[in-house]
PDB file with one MODEL, atoms N, CA, C and O in Angstrom:
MODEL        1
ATOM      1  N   UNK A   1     -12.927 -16.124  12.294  1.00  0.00           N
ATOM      2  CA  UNK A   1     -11.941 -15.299  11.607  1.00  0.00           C
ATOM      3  C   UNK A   1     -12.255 -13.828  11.875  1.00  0.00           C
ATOM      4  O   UNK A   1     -13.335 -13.313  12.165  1.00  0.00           O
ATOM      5  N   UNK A   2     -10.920 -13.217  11.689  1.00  0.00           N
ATOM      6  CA  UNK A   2     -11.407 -11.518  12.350  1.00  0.00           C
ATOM      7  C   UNK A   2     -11.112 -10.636  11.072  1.00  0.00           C
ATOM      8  O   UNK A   2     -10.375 -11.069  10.187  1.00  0.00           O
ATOM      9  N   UNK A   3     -11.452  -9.918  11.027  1.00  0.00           N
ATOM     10  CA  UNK A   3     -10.916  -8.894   9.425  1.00  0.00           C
ATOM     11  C   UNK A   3      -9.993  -8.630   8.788  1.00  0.00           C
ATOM     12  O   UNK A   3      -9.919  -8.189   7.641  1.00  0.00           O
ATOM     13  N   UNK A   4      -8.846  -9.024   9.877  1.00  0.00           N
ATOM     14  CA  UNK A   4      -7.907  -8.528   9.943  1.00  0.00           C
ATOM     15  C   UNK A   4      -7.133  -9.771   9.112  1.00  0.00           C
ATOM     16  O   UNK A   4      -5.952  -9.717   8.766  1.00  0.00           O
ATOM     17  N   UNK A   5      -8.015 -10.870   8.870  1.00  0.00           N
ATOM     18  CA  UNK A   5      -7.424 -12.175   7.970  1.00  0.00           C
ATOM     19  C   UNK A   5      -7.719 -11.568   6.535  1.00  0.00           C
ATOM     20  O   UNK A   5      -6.963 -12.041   5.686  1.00  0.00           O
ATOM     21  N   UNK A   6      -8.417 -10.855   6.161  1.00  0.00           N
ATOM     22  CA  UNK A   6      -8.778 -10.127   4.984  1.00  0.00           C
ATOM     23  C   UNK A   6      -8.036  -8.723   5.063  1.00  0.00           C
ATOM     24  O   UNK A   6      -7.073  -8.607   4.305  1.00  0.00           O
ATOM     25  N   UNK A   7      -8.246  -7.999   5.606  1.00  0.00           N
ATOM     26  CA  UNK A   7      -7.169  -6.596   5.157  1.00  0.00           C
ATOM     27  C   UNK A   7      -5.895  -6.649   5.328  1.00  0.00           C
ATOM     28  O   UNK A   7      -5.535  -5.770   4.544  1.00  0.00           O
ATOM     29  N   UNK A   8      -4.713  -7.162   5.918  1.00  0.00           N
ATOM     30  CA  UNK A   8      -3.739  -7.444   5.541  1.00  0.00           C
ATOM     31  C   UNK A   8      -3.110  -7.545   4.263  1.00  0.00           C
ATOM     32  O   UNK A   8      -2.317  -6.744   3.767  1.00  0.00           O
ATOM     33  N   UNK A   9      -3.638  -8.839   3.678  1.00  0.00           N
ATOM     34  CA  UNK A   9      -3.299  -9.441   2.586  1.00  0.00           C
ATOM     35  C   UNK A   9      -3.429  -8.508   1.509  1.00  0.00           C
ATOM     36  O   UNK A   9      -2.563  -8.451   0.635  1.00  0.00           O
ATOM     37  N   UNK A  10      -4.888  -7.447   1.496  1.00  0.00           N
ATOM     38  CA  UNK A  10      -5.683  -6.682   0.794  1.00  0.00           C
ATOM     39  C   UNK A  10      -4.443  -5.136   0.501  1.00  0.00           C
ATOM     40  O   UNK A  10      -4.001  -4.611  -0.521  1.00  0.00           O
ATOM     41  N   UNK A  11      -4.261  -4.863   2.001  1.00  0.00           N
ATOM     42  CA  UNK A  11      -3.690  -3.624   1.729  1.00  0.00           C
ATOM     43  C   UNK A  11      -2.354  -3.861   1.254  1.00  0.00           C
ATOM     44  O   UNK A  11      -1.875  -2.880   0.686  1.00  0.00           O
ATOM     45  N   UNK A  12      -1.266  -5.342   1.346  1.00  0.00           N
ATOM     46  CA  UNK A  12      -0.049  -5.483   1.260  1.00  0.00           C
ATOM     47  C   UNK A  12       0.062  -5.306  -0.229  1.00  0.00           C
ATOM     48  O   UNK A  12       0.880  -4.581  -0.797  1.00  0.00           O
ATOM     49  N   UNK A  13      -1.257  -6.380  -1.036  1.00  0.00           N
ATOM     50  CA  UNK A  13      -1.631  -5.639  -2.043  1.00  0.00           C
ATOM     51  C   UNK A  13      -1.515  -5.142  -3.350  1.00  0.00           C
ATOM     52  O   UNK A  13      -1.192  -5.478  -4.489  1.00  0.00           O
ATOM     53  N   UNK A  14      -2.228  -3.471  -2.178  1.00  0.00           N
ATOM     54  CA  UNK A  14      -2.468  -2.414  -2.317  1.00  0.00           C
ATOM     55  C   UNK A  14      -0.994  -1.863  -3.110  1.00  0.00           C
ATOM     56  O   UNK A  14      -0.715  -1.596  -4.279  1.00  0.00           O
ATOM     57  N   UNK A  15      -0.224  -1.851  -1.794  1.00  0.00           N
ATOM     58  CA  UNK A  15       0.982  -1.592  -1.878  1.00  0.00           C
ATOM     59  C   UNK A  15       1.611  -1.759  -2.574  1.00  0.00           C
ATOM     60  O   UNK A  15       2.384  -0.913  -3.025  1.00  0.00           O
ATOM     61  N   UNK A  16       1.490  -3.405  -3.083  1.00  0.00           N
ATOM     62  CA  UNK A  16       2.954  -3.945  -4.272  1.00  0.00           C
ATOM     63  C   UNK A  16       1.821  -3.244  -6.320  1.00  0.00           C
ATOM     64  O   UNK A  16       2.095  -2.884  -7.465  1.00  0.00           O
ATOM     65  N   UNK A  17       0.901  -3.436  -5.628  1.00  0.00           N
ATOM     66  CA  UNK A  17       0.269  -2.984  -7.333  1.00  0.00           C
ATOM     67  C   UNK A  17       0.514  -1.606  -7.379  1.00  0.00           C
ATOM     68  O   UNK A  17       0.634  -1.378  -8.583  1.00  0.00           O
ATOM     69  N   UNK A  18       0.672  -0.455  -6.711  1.00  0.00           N
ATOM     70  CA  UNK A  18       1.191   1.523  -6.896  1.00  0.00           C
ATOM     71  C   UNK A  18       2.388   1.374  -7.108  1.00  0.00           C
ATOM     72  O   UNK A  18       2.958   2.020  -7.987  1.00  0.00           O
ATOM     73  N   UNK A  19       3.011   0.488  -6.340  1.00  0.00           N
ATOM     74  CA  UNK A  19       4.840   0.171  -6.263  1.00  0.00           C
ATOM     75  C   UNK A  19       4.961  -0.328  -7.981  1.00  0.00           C
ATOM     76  O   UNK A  19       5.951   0.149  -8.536  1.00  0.00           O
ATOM     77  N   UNK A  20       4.341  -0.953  -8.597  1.00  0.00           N
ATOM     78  CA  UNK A  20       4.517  -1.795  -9.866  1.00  0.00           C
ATOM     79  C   UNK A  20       4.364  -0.380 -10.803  1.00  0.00           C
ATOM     80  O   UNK A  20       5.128   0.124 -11.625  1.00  0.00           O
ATOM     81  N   UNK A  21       3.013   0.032 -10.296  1.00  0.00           N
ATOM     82  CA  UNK A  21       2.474   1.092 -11.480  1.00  0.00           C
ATOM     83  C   UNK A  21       3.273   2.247 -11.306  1.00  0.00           C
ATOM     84  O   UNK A  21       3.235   3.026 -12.258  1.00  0.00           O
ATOM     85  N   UNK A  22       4.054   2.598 -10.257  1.00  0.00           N
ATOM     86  CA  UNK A  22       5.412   3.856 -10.084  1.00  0.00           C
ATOM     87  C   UNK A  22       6.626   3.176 -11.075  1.00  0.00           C
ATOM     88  O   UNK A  22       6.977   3.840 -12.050  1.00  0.00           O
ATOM     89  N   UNK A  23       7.133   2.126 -10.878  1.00  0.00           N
ATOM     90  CA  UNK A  23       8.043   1.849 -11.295  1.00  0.00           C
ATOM     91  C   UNK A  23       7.927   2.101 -13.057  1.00  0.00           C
ATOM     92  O   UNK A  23       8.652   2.727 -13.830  1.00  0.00           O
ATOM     93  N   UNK A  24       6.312   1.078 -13.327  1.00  0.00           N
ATOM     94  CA  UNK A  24       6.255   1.072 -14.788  1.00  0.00           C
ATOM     95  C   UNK A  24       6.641   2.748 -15.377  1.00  0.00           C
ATOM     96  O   UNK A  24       7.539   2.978 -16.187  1.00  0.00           O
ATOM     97  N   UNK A  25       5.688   3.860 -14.727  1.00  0.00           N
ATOM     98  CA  UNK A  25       5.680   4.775 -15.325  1.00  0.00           C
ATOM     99  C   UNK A  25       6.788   5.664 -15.079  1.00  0.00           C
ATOM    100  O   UNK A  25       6.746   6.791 -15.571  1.00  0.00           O
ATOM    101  N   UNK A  26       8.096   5.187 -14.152  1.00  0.00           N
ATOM    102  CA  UNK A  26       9.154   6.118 -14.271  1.00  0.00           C
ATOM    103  C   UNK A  26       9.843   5.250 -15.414  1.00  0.00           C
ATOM    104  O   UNK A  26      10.607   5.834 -16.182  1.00  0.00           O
ATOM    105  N   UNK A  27       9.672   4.237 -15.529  1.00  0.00           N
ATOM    106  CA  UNK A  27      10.428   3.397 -16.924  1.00  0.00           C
ATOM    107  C   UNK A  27      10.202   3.802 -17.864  1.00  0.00           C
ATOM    108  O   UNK A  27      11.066   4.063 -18.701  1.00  0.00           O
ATOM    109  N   UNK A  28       8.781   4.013 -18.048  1.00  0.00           N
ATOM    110  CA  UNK A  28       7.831   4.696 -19.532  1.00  0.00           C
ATOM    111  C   UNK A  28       8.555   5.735 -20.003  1.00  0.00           C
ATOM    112  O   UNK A  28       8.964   5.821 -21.161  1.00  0.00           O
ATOM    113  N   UNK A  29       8.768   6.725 -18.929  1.00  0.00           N
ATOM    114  CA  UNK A  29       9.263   8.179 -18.998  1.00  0.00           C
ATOM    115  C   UNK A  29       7.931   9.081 -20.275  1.00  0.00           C
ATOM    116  O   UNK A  29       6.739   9.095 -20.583  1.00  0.00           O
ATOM    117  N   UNK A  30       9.116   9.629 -20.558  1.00  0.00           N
ATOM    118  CA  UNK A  30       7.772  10.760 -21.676  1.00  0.00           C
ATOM    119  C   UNK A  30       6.864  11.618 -20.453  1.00  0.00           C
ATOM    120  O   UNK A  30       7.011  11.774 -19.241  1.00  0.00           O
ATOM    121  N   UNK A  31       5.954  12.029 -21.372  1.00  0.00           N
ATOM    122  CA  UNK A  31       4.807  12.868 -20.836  1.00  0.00           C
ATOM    123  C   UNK A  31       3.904  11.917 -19.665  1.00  0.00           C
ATOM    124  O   UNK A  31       3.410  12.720 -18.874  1.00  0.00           O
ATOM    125  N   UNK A  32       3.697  11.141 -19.462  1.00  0.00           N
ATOM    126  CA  UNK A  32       3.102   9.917 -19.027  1.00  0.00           C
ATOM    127  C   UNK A  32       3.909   9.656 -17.345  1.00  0.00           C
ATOM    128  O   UNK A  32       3.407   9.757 -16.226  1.00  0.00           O
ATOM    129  N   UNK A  33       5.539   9.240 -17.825  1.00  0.00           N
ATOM    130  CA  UNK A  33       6.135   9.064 -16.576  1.00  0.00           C
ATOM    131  C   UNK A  33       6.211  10.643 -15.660  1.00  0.00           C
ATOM    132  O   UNK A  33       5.887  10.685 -14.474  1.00  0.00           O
ATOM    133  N   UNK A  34       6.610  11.676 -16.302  1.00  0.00           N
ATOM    134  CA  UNK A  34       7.006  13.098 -15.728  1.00  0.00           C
ATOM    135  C   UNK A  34       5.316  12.880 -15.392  1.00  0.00           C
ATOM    136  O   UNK A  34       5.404  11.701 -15.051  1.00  0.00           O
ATOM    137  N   UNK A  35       4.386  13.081 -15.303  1.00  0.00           N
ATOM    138  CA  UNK A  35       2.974  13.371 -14.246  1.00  0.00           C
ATOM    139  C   UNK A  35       2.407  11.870 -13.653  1.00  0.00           C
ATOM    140  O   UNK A  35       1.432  11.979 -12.909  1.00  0.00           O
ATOM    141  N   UNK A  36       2.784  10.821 -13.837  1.00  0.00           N
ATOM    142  CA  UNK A  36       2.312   9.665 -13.354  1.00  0.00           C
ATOM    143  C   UNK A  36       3.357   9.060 -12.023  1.00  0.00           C
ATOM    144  O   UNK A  36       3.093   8.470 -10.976  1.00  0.00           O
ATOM    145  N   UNK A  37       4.546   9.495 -12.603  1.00  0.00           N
ATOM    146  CA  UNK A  37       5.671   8.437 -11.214  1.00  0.00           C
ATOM    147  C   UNK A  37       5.504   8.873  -9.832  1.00  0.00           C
ATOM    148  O   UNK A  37       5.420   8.158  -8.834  1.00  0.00           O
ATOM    149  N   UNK A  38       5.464  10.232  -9.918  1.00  0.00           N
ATOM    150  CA  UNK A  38       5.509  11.187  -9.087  1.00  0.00           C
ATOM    151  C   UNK A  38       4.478  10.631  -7.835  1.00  0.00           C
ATOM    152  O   UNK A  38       4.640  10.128  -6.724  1.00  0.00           O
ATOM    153  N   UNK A  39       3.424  10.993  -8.618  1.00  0.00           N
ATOM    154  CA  UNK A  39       2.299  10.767  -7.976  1.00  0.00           C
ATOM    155  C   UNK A  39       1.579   9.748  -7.279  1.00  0.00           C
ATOM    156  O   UNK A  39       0.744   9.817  -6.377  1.00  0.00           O
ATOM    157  N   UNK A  40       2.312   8.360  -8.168  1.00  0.00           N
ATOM    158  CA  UNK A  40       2.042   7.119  -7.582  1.00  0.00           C
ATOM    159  C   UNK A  40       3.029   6.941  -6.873  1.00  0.00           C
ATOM    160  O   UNK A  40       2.683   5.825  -6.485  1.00  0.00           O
ATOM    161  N   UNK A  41       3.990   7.107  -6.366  1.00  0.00           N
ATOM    162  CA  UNK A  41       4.901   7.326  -5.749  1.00  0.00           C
ATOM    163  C   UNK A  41       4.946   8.006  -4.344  1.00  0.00           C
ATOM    164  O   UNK A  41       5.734   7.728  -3.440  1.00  0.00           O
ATOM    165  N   UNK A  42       4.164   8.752  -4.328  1.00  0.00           N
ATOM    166  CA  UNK A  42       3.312   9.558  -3.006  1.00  0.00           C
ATOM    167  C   UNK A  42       1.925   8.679  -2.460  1.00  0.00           C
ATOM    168  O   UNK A  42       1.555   8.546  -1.294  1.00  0.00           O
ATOM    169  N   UNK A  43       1.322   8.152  -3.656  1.00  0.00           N
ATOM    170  CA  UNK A  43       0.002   7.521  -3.359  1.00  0.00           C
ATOM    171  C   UNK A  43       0.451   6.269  -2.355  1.00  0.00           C
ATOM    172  O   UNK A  43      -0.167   5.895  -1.358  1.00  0.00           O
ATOM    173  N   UNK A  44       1.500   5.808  -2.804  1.00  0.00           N
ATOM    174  CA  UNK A  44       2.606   4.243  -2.420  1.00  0.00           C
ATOM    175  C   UNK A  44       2.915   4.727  -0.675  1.00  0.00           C
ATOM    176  O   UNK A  44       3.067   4.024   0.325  1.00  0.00           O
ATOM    177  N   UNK A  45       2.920   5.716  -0.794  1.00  0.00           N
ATOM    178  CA  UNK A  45       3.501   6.237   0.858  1.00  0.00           C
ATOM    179  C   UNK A  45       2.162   6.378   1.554  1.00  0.00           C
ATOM    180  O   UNK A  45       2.336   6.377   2.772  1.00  0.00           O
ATOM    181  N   UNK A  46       1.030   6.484   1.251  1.00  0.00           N
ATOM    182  CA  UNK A  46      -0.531   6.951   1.977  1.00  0.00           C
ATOM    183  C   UNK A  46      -0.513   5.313   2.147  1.00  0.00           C
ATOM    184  O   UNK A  46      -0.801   4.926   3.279  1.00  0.00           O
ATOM    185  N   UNK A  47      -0.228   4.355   1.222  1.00  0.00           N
ATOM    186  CA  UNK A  47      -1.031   2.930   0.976  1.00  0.00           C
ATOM    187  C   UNK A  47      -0.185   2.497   1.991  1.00  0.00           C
ATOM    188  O   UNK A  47      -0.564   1.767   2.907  1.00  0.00           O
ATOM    189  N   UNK A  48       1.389   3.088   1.811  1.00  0.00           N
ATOM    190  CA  UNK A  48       2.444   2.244   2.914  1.00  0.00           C
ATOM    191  C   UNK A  48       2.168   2.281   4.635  1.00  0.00           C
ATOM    192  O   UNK A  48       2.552   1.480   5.488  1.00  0.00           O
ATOM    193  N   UNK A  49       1.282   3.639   4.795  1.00  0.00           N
ATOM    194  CA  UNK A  49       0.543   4.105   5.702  1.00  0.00           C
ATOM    195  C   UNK A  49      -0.344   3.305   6.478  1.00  0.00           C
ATOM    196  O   UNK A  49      -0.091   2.710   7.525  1.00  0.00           O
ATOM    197  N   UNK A  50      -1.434   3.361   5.832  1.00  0.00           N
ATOM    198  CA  UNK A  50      -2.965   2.393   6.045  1.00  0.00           C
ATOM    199  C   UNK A  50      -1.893   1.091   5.920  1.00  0.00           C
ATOM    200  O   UNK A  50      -0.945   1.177   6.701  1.00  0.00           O
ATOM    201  N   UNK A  51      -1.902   0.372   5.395  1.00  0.00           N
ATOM    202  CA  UNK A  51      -1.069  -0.962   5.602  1.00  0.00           C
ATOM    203  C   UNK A  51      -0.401  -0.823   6.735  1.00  0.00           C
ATOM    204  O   UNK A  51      -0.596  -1.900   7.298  1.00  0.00           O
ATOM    205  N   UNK A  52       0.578   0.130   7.748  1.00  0.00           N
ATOM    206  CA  UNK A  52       1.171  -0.595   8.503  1.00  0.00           C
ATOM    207  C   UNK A  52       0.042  -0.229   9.644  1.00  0.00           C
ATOM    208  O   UNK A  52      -0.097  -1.103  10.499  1.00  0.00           O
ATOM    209  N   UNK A  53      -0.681   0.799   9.761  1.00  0.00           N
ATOM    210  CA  UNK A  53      -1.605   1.083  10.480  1.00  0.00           C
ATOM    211  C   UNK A  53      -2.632  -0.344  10.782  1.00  0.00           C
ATOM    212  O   UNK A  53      -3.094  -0.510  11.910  1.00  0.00           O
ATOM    213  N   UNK A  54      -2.860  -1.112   9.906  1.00  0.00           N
ATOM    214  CA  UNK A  54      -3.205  -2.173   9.545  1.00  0.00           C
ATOM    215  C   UNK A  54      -2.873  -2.788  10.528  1.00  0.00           C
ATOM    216  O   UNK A  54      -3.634  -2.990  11.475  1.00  0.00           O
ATOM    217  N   UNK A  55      -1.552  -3.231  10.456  1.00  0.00           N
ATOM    218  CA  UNK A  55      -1.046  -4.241  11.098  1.00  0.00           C
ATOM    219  C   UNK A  55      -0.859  -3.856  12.788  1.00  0.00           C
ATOM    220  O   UNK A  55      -0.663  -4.647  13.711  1.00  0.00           O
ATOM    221  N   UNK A  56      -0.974  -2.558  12.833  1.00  0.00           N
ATOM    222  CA  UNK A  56      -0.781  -2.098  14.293  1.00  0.00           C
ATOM    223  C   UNK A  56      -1.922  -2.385  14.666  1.00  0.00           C
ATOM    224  O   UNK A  56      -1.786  -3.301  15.477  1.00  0.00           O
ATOM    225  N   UNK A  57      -2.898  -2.158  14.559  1.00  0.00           N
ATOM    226  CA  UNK A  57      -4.509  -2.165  14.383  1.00  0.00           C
ATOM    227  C   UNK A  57      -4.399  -3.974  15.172  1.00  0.00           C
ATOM    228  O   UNK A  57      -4.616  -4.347  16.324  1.00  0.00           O
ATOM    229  N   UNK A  58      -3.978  -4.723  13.948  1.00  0.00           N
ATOM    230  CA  UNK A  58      -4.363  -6.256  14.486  1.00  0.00           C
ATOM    231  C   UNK A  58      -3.636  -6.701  15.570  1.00  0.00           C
ATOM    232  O   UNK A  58      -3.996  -7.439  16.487  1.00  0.00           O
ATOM    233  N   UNK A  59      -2.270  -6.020  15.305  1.00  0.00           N
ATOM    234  CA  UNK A  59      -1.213  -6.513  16.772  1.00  0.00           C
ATOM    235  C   UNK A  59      -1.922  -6.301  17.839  1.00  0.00           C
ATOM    236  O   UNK A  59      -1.843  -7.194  18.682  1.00  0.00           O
ATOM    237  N   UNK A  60      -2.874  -5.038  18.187  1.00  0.00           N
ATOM    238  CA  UNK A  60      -3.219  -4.210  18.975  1.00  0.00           C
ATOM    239  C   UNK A  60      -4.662  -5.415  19.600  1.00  0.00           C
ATOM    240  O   UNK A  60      -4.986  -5.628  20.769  1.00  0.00           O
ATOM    241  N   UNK A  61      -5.220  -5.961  18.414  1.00  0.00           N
ATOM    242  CA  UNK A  61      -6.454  -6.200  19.115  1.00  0.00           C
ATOM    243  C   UNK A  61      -5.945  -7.567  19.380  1.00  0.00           C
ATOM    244  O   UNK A  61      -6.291  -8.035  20.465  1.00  0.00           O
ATOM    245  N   UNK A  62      -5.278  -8.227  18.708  1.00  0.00           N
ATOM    246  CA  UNK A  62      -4.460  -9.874  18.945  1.00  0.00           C
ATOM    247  C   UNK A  62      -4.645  -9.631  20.242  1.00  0.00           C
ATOM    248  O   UNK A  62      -5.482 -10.280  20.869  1.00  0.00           O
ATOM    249  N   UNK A  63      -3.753  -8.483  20.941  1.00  0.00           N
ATOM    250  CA  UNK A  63      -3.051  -8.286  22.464  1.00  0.00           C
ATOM    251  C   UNK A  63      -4.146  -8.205  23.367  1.00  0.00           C
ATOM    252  O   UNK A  63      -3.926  -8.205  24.579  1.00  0.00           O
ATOM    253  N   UNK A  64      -5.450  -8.127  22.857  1.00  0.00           N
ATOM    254  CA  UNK A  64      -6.330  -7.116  24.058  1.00  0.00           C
ATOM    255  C   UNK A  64      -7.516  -8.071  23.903  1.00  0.00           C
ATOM    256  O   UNK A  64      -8.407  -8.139  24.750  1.00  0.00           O
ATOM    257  N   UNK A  65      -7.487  -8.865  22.696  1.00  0.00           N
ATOM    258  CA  UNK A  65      -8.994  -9.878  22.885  1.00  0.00           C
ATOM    259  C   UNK A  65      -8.389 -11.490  22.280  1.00  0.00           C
ATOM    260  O   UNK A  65      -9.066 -12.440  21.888  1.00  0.00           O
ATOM    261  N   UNK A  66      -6.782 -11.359  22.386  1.00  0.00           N
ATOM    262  CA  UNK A  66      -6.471 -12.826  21.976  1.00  0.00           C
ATOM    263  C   UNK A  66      -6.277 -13.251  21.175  1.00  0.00           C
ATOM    264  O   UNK A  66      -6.069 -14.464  21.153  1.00  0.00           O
TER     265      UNK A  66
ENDMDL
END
């Protein structure tokens, strides 16, 4: 098995738990949602990042060692 059977799954995630915790806290609203949505919401785009980087990463080595 290559790492890439473990970070996948790990960073996809990543992804759906910031996506959950944006949503909760623009729902929340108040003081809480106005400094929390925002932010996880940006964090969701770095995670959406590394995740597809991820997957380029494994396509990449699939292609070059099989």
């Amino acid at each position: 098995m290559n790492p890439f059977d473990y970070l996948i799954p790990v960073a996809l995630a990543v992804v759906f738990a910031i996506l959950c915790f944006g949503i909760f806290a623009m729902f929340r609203g108040g003081d809480f949602g106005r400094s929390w949505s925002n932010k996880a919401m940006r964090m969701r785009v770095v995670a959406q990042f590394v995740a597809i980087m991820i997957l380029v990463a494994a396509l990449w080595f699939k292609q070059q060692y099989g």
